[in-house]
C-alpha positions as CSV (number, residue, x, y, z in Angstrom):
1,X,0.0,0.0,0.0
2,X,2.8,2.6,0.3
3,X,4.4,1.7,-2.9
4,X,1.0,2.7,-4.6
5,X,0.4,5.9,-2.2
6,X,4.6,6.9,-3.2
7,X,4.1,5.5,-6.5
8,X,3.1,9.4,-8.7
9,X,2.5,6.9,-11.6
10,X,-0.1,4.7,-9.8
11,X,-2.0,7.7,-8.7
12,X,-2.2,9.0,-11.9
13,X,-3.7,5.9,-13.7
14,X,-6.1,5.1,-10.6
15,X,-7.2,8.8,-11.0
16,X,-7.9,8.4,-14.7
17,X,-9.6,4.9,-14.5
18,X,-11.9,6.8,-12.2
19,X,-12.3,9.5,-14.6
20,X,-13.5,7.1,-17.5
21,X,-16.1,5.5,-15.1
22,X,-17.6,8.3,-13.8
23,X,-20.8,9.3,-15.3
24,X,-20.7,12.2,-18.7
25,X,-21.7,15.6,-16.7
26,X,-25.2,16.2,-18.3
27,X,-25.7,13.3,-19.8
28,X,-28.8,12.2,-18.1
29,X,-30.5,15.4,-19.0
30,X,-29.9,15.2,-22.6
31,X,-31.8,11.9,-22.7
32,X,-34.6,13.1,-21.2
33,X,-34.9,16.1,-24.0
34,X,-34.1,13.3,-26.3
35,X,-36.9,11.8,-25.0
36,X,-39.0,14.9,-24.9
37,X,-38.4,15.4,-28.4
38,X,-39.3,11.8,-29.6
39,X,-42.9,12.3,-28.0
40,X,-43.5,15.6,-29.6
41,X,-42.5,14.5,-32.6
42,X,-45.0,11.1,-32.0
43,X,-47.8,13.9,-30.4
44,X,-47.5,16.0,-33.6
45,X,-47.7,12.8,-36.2
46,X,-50.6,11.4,-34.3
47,X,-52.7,15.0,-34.8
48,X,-51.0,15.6,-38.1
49,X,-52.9,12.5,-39.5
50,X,-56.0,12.2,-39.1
51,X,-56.1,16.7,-39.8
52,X,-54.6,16.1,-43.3
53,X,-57.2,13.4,-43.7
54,X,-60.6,15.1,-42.3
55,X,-59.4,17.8,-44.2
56,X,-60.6,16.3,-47.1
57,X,-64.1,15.9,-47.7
58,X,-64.0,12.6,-49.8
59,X,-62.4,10.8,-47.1
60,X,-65.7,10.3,-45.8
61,X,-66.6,8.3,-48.5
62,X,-63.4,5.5,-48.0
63,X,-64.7,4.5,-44.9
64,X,-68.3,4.5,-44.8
65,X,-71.4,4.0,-47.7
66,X,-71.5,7.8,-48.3
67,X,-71.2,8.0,-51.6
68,X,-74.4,9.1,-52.5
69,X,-73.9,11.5,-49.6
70,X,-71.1,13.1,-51.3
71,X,-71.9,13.3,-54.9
72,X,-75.5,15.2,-53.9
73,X,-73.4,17.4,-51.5
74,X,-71.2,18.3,-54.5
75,X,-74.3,19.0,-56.9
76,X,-75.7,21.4,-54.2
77,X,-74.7,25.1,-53.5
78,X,-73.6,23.7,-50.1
79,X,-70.3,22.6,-51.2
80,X,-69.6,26.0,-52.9
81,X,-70.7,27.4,-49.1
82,X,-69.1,25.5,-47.3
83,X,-66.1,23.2,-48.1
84,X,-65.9,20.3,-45.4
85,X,-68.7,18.0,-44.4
86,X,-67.8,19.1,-40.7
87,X,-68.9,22.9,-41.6
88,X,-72.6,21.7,-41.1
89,X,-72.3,18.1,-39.3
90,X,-70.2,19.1,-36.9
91,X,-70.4,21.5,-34.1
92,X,-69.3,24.9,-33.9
93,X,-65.9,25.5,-32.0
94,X,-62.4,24.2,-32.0
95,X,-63.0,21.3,-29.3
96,X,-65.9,20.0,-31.3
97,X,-63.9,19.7,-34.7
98,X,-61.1,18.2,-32.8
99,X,-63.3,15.5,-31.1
100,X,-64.0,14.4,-34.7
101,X,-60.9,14.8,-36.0
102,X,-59.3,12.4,-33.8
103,X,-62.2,10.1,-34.2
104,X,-60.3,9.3,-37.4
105,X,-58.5,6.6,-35.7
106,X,-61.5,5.1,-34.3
107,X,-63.2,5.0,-38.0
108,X,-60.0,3.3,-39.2
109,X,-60.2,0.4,-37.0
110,X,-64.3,0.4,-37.4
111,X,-63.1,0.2,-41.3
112,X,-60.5,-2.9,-40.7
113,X,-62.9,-4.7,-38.4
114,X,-66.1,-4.1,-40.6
115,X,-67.5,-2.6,-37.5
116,X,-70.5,-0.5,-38.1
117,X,-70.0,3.0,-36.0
118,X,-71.1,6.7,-36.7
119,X,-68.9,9.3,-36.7
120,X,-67.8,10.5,-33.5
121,X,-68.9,14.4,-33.0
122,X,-70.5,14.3,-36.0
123,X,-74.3,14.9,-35.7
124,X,-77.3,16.5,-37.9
125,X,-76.8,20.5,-38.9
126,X,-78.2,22.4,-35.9
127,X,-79.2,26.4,-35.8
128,X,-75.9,27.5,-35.7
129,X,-74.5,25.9,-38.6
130,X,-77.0,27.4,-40.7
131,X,-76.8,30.6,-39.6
132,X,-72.7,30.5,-39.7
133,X,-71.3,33.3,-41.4
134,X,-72.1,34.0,-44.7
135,X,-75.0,31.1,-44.9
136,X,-78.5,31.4,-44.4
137,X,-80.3,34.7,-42.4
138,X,-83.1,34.7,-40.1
139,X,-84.9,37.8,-42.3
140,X,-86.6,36.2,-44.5
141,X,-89.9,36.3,-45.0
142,X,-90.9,34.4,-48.2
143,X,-89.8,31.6,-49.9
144,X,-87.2,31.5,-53.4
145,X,-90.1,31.6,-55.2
146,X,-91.0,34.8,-53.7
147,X,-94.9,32.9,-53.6
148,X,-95.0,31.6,-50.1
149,X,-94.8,33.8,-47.0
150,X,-92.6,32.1,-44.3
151,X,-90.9,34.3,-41.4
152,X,-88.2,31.9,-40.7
153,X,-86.9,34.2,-37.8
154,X,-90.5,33.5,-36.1
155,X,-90.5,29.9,-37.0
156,X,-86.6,29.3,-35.5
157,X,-86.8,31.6,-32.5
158,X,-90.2,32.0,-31.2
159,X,-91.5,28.1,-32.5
160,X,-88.2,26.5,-32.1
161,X,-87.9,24.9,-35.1
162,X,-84.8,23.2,-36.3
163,X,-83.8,23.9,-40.1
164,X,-84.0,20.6,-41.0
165,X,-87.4,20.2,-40.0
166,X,-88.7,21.9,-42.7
167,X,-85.5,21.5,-45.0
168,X,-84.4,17.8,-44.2
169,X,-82.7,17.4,-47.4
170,X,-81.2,21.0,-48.0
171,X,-77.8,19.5,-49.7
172,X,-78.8,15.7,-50.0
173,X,-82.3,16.1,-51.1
174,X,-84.2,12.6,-51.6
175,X,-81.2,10.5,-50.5
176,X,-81.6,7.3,-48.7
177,X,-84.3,8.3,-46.5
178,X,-83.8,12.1,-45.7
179,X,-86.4,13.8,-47.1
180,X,-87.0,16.9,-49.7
181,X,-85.2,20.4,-50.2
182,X,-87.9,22.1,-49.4
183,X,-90.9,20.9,-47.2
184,X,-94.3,19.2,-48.3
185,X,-97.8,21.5,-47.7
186,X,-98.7,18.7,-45.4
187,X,-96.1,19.0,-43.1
188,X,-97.4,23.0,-42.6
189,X,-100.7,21.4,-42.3
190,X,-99.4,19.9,-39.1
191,X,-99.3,23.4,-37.5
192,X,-101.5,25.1,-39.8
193,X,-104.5,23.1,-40.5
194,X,-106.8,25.6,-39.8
195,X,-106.0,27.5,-42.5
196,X,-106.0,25.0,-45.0
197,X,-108.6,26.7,-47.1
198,X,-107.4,29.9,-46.9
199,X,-104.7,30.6,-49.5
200,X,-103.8,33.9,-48.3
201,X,-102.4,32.5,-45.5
202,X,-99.3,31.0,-47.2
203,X,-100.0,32.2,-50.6
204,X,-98.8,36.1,-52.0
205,X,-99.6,35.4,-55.2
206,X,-103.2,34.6,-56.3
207,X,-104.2,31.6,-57.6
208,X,-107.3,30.2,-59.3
209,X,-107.0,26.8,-58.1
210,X,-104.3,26.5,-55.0
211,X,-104.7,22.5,-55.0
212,X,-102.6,21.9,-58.3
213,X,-99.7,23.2,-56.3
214,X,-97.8,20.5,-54.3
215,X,-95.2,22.0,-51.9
């Protein structure tokens, strides 16, 4: 033991061996923003993909039967209004379109699996997406026809009638099961019956025989 304490040599290798075993300063820190960086870089591709695929509007049509769907949305001046199937079926606000965004993951495996889901977030046009800006106003009065006299703003506010009660198939008229563009004189007749005979009451136009006209 005193040759190794007198022994400058000895010292010096025993002091480097140490050296080479003790752990890089920093090291440990520099995996953890390794590993930081490897689950942004995961968080990002996870919201990256299914974004670049909602963001197209024929996606929809990969994964479930909405074909028909889309080709009658494409004929209608919805899809000059609005360019996404979300900008009517989903709701207003960033969580919302997020919510179904993400759900692409869960369509995916409902694809593979031949699982039969609906969208997640995705539900029927409400008020609001109606009346988003630069779609459809509460002022009018009359119908695009200019013939029958409909205050929409007393109907939606004061009745509380949804859009699509009256206009079921607004940009997929007469598809699969949803109805017409615009609605049937019977369906007024459900609220209106007592004025059945009085074409005045819907009519602004005068007309020598109001039962040849079916709307």
């Amino acid at each position: 033991m005193d040759d190794v304490r007198d022994n400058p040599d000895s010292e010096e290798l025993i002091t480097e061996d140490s050296v080479e075993k003790r752990p890089e300063p920093g090291g440990s820190e520099r995996k953890k923003r390794g590993v930081v960086k490897y689950m942004l870089v995961l968080v990002i591709v996870f919201l990256a993909i299914p974004y670049a695929y909602t963001s197209n509007p024929k996606s929809c049509t990969r994964c479930h039967s909405m074909d028909q769907y889309y080709k009658s949305w494409r004929k209608s001046s919805h899809s000059v209004a609005v360019k996404n199937c979300f900008g009517c079926h989903v709701k207003q606000g960033t969580i919302s379109l997020w919510i179904y965004r993400i759900s692409f993951y869960r369509e995916l495996y409902a694809s593979m699996a031949g699982a039969e889901l609906k969208p997640a977030g995705a539900t029927v046009p409400g008020i609001d997406s109606c009346q988003r800006s630069g779609c459809h106003s509460l002022n009018r009065e009359t119908s695009g026809s200019g013939d029958i006299k409909i205050n929409h703003r007393m109907h939606i506010t004061k009745v509380n009638i949804a859009c699509i009660k009256c206009h079921p198939g607004a940009a997929h008229p007469n598809v699969g099961d949803i109805g017409r563009l615009t609605p049937h004189r019977k369906l007024c007749f459900e609220c209106h019956l007592s004025r059945k005979n009085d074409c005045s009451f819907c009519h602004s136009k005068r007309f020598s025989d109001a039962r040849t006209y079916d709307h």
